[in-house]
SEGUMI-947929 format. One line per 10 residues: number of its first residue (from 1); their letters; for each residue x, y, z of C-alpha. Coordinates in steps of 0.02 Angstrom, whole numbers. Example, Ala and Ser with C-alpha at 12.3 -4.5 7.8 and 13.67 -1.06 7.14 Angstrom:
! residues 2
1) as) 615,-225,390; 684,-53,357
//
This chain:
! residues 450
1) xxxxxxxxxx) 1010,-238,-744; 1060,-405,-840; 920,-511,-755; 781,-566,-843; 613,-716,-817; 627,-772,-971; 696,-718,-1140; 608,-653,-1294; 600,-831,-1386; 513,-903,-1259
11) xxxxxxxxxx) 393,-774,-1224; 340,-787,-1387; 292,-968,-1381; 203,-926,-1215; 95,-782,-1303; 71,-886,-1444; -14,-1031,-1336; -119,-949,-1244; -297,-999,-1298; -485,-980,-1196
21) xxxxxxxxxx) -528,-1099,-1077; -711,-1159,-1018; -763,-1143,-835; -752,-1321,-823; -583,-1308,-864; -532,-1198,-736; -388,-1285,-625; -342,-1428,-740; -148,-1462,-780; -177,-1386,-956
31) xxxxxxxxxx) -243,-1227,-867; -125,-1232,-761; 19,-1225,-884; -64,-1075,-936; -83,-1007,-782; 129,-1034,-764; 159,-941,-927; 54,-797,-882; 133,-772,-700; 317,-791,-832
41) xxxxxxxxxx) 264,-670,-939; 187,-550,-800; 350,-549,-696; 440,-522,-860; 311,-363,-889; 359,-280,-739; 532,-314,-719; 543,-229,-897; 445,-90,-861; 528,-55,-704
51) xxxxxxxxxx) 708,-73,-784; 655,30,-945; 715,-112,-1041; 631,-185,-1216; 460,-222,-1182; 450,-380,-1284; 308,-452,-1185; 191,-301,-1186; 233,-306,-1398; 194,-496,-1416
61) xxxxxxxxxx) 41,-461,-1320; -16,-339,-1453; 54,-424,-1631; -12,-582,-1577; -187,-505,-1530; -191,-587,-1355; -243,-431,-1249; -425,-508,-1268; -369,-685,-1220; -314,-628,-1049
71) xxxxxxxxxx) -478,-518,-1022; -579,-662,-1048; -468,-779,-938; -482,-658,-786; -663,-643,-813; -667,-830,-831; -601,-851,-660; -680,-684,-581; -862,-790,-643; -781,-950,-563
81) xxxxxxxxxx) -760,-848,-395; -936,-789,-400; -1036,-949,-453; -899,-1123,-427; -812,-1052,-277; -948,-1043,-137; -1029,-1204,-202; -893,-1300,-192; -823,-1210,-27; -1015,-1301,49
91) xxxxxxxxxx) -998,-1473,-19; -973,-1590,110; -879,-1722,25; -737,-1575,-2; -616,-1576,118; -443,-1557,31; -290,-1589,140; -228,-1465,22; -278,-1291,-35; -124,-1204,-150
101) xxxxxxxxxx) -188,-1287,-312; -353,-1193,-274; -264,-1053,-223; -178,-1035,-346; -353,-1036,-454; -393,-881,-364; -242,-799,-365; -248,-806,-577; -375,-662,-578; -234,-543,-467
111) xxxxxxxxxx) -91,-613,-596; -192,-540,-759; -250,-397,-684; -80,-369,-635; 4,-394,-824; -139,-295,-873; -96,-134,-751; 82,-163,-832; 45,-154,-1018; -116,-43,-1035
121) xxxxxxxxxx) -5,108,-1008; 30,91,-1167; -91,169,-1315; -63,41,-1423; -121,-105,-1283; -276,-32,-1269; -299,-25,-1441; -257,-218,-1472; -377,-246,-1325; -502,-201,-1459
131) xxxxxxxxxx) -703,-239,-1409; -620,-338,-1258; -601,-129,-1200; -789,-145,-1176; -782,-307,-1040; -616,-221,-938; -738,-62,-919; -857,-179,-860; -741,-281,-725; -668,-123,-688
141) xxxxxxxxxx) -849,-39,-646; -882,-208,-559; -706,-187,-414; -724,-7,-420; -900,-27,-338; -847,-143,-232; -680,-18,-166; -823,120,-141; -935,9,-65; -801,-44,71
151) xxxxxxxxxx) -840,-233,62; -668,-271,13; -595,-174,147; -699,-248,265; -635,-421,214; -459,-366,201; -472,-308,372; -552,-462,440; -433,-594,368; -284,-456,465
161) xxxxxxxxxx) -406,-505,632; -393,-682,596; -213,-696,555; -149,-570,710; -261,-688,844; -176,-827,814; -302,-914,938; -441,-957,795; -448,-1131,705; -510,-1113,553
171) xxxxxxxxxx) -514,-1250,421; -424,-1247,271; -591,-1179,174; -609,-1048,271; -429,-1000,266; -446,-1000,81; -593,-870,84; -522,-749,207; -375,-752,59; -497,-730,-73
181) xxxxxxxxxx) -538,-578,3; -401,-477,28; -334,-546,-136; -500,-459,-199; -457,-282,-123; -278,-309,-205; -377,-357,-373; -508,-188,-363; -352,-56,-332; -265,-121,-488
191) xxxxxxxxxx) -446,-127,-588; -425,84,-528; -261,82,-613; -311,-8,-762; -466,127,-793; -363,264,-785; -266,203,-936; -420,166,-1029; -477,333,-998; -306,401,-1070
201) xxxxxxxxxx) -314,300,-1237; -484,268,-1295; -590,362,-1411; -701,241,-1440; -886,298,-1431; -962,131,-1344; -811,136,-1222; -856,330,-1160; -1063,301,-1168; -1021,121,-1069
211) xxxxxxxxxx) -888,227,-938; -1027,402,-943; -1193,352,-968; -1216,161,-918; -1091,139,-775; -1090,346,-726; -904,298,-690; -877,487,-619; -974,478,-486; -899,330,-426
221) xxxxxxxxxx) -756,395,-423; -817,532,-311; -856,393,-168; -685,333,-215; -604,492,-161; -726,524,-23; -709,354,60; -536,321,1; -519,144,46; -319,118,38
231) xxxxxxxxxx) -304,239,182; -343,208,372; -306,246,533; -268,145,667; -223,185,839; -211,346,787; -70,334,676; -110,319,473; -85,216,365; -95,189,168
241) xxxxxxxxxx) -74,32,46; 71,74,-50; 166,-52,-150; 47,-220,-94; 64,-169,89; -19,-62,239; 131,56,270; 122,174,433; 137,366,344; 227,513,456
251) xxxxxxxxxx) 133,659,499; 205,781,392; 187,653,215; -18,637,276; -58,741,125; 65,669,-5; -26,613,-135; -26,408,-179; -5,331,-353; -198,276,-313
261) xxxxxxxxxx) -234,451,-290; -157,517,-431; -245,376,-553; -429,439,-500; -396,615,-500; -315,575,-678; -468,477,-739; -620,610,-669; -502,749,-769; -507,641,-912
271) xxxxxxxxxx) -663,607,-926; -733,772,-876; -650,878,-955; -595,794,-1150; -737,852,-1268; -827,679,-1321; -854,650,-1137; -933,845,-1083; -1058,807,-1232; -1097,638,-1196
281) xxxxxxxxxx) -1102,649,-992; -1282,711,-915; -1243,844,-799; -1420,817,-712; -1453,894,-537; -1392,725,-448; -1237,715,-560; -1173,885,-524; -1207,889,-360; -1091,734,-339
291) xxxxxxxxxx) -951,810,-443; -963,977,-342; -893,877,-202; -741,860,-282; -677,1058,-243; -693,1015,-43; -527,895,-110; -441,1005,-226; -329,1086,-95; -168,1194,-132
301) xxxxxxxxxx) -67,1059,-57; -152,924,-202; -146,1026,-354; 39,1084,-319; 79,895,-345; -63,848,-481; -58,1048,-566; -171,981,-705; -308,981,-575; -308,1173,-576
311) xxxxxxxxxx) -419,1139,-756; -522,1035,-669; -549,1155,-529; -583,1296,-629; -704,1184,-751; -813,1131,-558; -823,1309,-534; -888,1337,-702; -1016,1216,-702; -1081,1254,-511
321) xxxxxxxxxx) -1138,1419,-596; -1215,1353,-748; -1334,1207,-822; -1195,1118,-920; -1307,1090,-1107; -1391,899,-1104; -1311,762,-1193; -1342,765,-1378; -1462,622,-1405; -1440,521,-1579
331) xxxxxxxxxx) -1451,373,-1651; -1295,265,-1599; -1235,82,-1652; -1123,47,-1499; -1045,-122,-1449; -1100,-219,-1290; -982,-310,-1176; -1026,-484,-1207; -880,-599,-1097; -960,-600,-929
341) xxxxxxxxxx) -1144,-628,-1017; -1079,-761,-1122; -984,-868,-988; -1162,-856,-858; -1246,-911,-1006; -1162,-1072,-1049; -1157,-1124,-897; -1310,-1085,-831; -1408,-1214,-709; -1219,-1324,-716
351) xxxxxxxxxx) -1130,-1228,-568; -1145,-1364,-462; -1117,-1509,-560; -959,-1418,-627; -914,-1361,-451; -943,-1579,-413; -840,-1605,-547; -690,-1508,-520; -687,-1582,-342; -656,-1758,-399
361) xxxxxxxxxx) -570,-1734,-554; -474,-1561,-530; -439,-1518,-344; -403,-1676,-271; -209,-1699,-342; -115,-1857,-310; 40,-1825,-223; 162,-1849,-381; 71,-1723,-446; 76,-1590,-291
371) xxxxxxxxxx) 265,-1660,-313; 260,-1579,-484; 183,-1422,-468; 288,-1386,-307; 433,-1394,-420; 360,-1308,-574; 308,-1161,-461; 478,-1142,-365; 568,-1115,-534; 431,-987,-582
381) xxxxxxxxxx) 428,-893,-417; 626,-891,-407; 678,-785,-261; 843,-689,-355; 731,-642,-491; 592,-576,-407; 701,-461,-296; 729,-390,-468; 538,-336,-477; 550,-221,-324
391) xxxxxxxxxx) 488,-50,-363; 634,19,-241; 777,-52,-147; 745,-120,16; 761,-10,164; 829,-52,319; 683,-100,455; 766,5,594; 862,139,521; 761,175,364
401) xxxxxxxxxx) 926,175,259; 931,89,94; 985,-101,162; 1076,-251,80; 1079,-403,230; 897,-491,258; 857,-569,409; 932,-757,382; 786,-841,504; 619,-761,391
411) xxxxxxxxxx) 696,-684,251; 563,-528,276; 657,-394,361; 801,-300,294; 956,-222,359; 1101,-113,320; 1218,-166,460; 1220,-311,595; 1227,-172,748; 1045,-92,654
421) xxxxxxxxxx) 993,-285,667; 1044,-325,841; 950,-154,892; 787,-210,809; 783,-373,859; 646,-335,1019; 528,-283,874; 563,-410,756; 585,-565,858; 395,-602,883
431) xxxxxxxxxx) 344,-552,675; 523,-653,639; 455,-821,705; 269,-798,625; 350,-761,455; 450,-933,518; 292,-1041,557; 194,-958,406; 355,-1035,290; 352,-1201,353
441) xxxxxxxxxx) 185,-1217,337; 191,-1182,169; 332,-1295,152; 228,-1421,222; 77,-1387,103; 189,-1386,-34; 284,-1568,13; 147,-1645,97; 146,-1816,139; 336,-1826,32
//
């Protein structure tokens, strides 16, 4: 595979560019150059890691020392979310007659988390990441509580409701929230991918006491796997988020094991069973009684596919028969996460005179410049190229066989012959023209008032 974002030269002025911004900051055309490299060099990311080609972008990343840059820019915007967003959502003087630029804002956080999933595979990423290790723990405890807690589920689900009724007006704010959060439940299953590889590569002593002893990161986990939030059933039938989409599972795959799966079971055998962790983790009465959970799980069926979970069988059986020793209590220097501290901070008590400001000066575009960033943002999000970036080939929507003709009307469905299309057309037709009316009104957003 020949295709490619964008090539190594330019990738290396992007990484070199890329600076901090301030919360006030956030959504202004120099941010959002940024924000245009970063969804460039993210595509790029994937599209090499899924091709096995040179990963030039995950090695600029590192030599240039950026890793930390792009922490602190998804925390920036993950604080923005938190403190700007509702503010300016309830200002009355706010009502934009367009939402992308703001959208775009929110999507940011998804795009680094994203690059982040992509490159912190790699031991030598997490090591570049440096104290910045300390602050993706920290976001990563912060959407992993969220998954166990269901609240992003439950908004995921809603803003489904909303957009299957069809009968609801809602305003453009409110459209924009109900896509904040199921943007967030996209956001916390990366976050789960993300600590795995952290829990792979680091040695660090502040990293394992901030995953073991401040966060108790393993027992979250255990509501992870006990709630499991990226499966469901509805109408009977289930179905799991696999590849950025709810995808109906047959019976006889209901206990194949997910790549979600597979990254929590990795990260509770990591950190249970490598030797810093078993001497720094507390196995008090509440602890253990959490992890002992975990062998209700550990089925035949799972550790045929994950067979390094056998260890972590046998170690649960070990421990439900013994007091595993205390931690070893000493004197320890260890780093704190400082990012999401910092930001709060400095901008304490100015939330809504930034969110004020960024109303009037930020999200209210002229229409040259909505012009602009239409244009800038079709060349990024070029359609050939990001075919490129699918994890498998498309499969046709009524024979299941790999497919190579797309439905000319929405573009969304695939097929490998007309006669498969013709036969699924009954199913399609009503999905076909709200893919249509979704499009145009996009198109319309995009070109308003042109």
């Amino acid at each position: 595979m020949d295709a490619s974002v964008i090539l190594p030269v330019e990738a290396e002025g992007f990484v070199q560019s890329l600076e901090t911004f301030s919360i006030k900051e956030v959504g202004s055309a120099r941010w959002f150059r940024q924000h245009e490299y970063i969804e460039k060099l993210n595509m790029q990311a994937i599209l090499s890691a899924s091709a096995m080609h040179d990963k030039f972008v995950k090695e600029l990343l590192v030599s240039h020392g950026k890793i930390p840059v792009l922490v602190h820019e998804m925390i920036l915007v993950e604080v923005w979310k938190h403190k700007v967003f509702p503010i300016l959502c309830q200002l009355e003087d706010f009502n934009p007659k367009n939402t992308f630029h703001l959208y775009m804002v929110i999507h940011h956080e998804a795009t680094i988390i994203n690059l982040l999933e992509t490159i912190m595979f790699h031991k030598d990423s997490c090591e570049a990441a440096d104290d910045s290790v300390l602050d993706l723990v920290d976001y990563c405890h912060r959407k992993l509580t969220l998954l166990a807690g269901k609240a992003t589920r439950e908004g995921e689900t809603t803003h489904d409701q909303q957009n299957m009724s069809g009968n609801t007006v809602v305003s453009s704010i409110e459209e924009l929230q109900s896509q904040n959060a199921a943007l967030e439940f996209e956001i916390s299953l990366k976050a789960v991918s993300v600590l795995r590889y952290i829990t792979d590569h680091s040695d660090s002593i502040s990293v394992i006491n901030r995953m073991l002893c401040t966060h108790n990161v393993p027992c979250v986990l255990v509501q992870l796997i006990d709630c499991c939030p990226w499966s469901r059933c509805r109408k009977g039938v289930v179905e799991k988020y696999i590849n950025g989409k709810w995808q109906n599972i047959p019976v006889e795959d209901h206990l194949k094991m997910t790549k979600l799966d597979g990254q929590v079971w990795i990260s509770l055998y990591n950190l249970l069973l490598k030797e810093d962790c078993q001497r720094k983790y507390d196995f008090n009465s509440f602890n253990k009684n959490q992890l002992l959970k975990l062998r209700g799980f550990m089925t035949e069926v799972l550790i045929d596919q994950l067979p390094n979970l056998a260890e972590l069988q046998r170690y649960l059986a070990h421990i439900a028969v013994t007091d595993p020793a205390p931690p070893k209590k000493g004197l320890v220097l260890e780093q704190i996460p400082e990012m999401w501290n910092h930001i709060v901070r400095e901008n304490s008590g100015k939330w809504k005179a930034i969110a004020k400001h960024q109303v009037k000066e930020t999200f209210n575009p002229s229409e040259s410049d909505l012009q602009l960033q239409a244009q800038r943002l079709a060349q990024t999000y070029n359609l050939d190229v990001m075919e490129t970036l699918l994890p498998e080939k498309p499969k046709c929507g009524s024979c299941g066989k790999e497919a190579t003709k797309r439905c000319s009307r929405c573009q969304g469905e695939w097929y490998c012959q007309r006669e498969c299309q013709v036969k699924h057309w009954p199913k399609h037709k009503k999905a076909c023209q709200l893919m249509m009316e979704a499009t145009e009104k996009i198109q319309r957003d995009l070109h308003i008032n042109r």
